[in-house]
C-alpha positions, 0 to 999 in steps of 0.5 A: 800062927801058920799065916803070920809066919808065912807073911812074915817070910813073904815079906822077908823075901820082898823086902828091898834091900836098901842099897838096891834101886826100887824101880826098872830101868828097862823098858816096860815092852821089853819087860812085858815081852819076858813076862808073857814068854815066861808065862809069868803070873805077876802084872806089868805094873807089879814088875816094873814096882817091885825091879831090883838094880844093882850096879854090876861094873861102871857100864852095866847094872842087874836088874831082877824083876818079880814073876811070880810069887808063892807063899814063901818063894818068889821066882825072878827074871835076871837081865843086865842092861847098859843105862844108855841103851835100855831097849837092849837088855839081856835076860839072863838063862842059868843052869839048875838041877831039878827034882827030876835029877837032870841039869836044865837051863831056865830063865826063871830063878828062884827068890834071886839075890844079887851082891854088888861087892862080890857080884855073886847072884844067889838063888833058892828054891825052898821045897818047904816053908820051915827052909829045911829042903830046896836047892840053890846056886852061886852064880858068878859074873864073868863079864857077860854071862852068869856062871854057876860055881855051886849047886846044893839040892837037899832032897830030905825034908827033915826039920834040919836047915838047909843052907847053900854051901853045906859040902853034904848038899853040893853037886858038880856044876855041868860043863 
């Protein structure tokens, strides 16, 4: 029973949505380059399987690419890039809060979703599998940067959901 939940959220995870292209527009140096600074644990040949793009504005496309996976996280490197000069993708850092209660900035995010209409990019780090513990954020496009607007962390594991947006769990975003 265990096992087949924790495929099941795997595969809820991965799956693509269906208004997302399946495959990276970037280059696979520049892709292969990320991985190896980020000490991804996922192969070139994966990451460039599983890319995600998104159109973000008439010029510019997100793309989010796979750099490791658990049994119910995955962690993604979030690039923007201009289809007619591939080689000069950016990969993107974002602001998070830590279990060590510190605000950091990283490259990876965890399972990262972006919405086109909105042109919000979601993260969310379950602690546990049962989703009742994590932290997440919204980010918005500003027109060159990602910028944080909400950060929840629910430290307490206790069988009740968590979910992004809950006034309880929100942290002021750092300046």
């Amino acid at each position: 029973m265990f096992r087949a939940l924790i495929v099941a959220c795997l595969g809820m995870i991965m799956a693509v949505p269906a208004f997302a292209q399946s495959k990276a527009i970037i280059p696979k140096p520049v892709i292969d380059a990320a991985l190896v600074k980020e000490d991804c644990t996922v192969t070139i040949d994966q990451a460039m399987e599983d890319a995600q793009s998104f159109d973000l504005d008439t010029k510019f496309k997100v793309v989010l690419v796979t750099c490791w996976m658990a049994a119910y996280n995955v962690g993604g490197l979030v690039f923007t890039v201009d289809p007619a000069q591939p080689a000069q993708a950016k990969l993107h850092r974002f602001r998070e809060w830590n279990r060590d209660k510190k605000w950091w900035t990283t490259n990876v995010v965890w399972n990262p979703d972006f919405n086109e209409a909105s042109k919000r990019l979601t993260t969310m780090a379950l602690h546990r599998g049962i989703g009742d513990c994590g932290a997440g954020g919204h980010y918005e496009w500003s027109g060159g940067e990602f910028k944080l607007t909400g950060f929840w962390y629910k430290p307490p594991c206790d069988g009740k959901e968590f979910k992004l947006g809950d006034p309880r769990w929100k942290l002021t975003p750092p300046p």
